[in-house]
C-alpha positions, 0 to 999 in steps of 0.5 A, spaced: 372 738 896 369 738 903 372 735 909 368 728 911 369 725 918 371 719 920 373 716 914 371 708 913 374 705 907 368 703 901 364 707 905 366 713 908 371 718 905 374 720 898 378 714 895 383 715 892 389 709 889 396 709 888 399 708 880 401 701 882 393 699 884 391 703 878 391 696 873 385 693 879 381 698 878 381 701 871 374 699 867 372 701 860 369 709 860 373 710 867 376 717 867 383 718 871 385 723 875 391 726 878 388 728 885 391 730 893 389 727 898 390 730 905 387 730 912 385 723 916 388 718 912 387 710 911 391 706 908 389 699 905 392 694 900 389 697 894 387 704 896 388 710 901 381 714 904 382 721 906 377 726 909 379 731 904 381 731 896 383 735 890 383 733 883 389 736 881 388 735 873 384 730 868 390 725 866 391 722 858 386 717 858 381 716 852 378 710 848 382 710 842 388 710 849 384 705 852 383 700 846 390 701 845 393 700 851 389 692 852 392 691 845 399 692 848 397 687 854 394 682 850 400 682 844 404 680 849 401 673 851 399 673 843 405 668 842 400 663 847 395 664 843 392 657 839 388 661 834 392 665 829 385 669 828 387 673 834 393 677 830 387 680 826 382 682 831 388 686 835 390 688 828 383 692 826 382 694 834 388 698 832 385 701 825 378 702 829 381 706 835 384 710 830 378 711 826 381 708 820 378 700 820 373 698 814 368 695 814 370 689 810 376 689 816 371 690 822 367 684 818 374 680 818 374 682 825 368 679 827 369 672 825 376 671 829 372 676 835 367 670 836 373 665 835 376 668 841 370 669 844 369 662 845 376 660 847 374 665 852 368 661 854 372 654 854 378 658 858 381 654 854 386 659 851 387 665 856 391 669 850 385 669 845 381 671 851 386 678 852 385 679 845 377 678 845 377 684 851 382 688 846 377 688 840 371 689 846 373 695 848 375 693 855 381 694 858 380 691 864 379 684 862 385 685 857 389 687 862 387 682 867 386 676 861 393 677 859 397 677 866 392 670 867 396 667 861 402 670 863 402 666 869 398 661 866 404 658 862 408 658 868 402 655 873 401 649 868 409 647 868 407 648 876 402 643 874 407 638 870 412 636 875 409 639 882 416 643 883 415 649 888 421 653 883 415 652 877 410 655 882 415 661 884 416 661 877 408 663 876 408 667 881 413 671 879 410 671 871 404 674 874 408 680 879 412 681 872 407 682 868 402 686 873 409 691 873 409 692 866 402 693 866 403 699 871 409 702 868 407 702 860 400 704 863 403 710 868 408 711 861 401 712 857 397 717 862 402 721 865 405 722 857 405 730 856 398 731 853 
């Protein structure tokens, strides 16, 4: 790509991220590729801004891998999840990300959806909320809502007894499952295509 000087990070320059800042930016219809960056450089926390770029190649990524993928974060933290309906609106997202989900099932779903939804809406059950994003399509937010209830867990005992060890104990709930996030979503989209 063309060379563009004075790079300006979010205003000049071409943006590219590291794999362990991918979670962060991955929103619903994102296309991710492989690219090299070269000449003046930036580095910020969650980016790096070069003067010039290369896209390498376009890495596995689609909306039957994407739904997939939030179903994964959001299984995760299902255990947290006071409405049991949660299980069936991952179960169809599954069936409907491989084309396979009935309209019966996409019915079912729609029920425990709204359910999840407004669990979502209370903040009262950040599980449910991960499993809505699942069924919505939206990566993003099941990624993000399932590292909130990871560490959410944890925040709350921080809350009960007021130790620093629980609130260490929710930090590192939250680091934990942001690792596993990039690891299993560096795993999907470097998986030979």
């Amino acid at each position: 790509m063309p060379e563009i000087e004075n790079v300006v990070p979010c205003n000049r320059g071409y943006h590219l991220c590291r794999a362990e800042n991918l979670i962060e930016w991955l929103k619903y219809g994102t296309q991710i590729w492989e690219a090299k960056g070269r000449g003046e450089m930036i580095e910020e926390d969650d980016k790096v801004v070069f003067s010039q770029a290369r896209l390498v190649r376009r890495l596995n990524w689609n909306d039957s891998l994407q739904i997939h993928f939030s179903c994964d974060c959001a299984e995760r933290v299902l255990h947290l999840a006071k409405d049991k309906r949660c299980n069936e609106v991952l179960r169809v997202a599954r069936l409907y990300a491989d084309g396979k989900a009935t309209q019966a099932e996409l019915l079912s779903a729609d029920s425990a959806d709204r359910a999840a939804r407004a669990a979502w809406a209370d903040r009262a059950d950040r599980a449910a909320s991960a499993a809505w994003a699942a069924s919505a399509d939206r990566a993003d937010r099941a990624a993000s809502a399932a590292w909130a209830a990871s560490a959410d867990r944890a925040d709350r005992a921080a809350w009960a007894d007021r130790a620093d060890s629980a609130a260490r104990d929710a930090s590192g709930a939250s680091a934990a499952e942001k690792k596993w996030q990039t690891e299993h979503l560096v795993e999907i989209l470097w998986k030979k295509q």
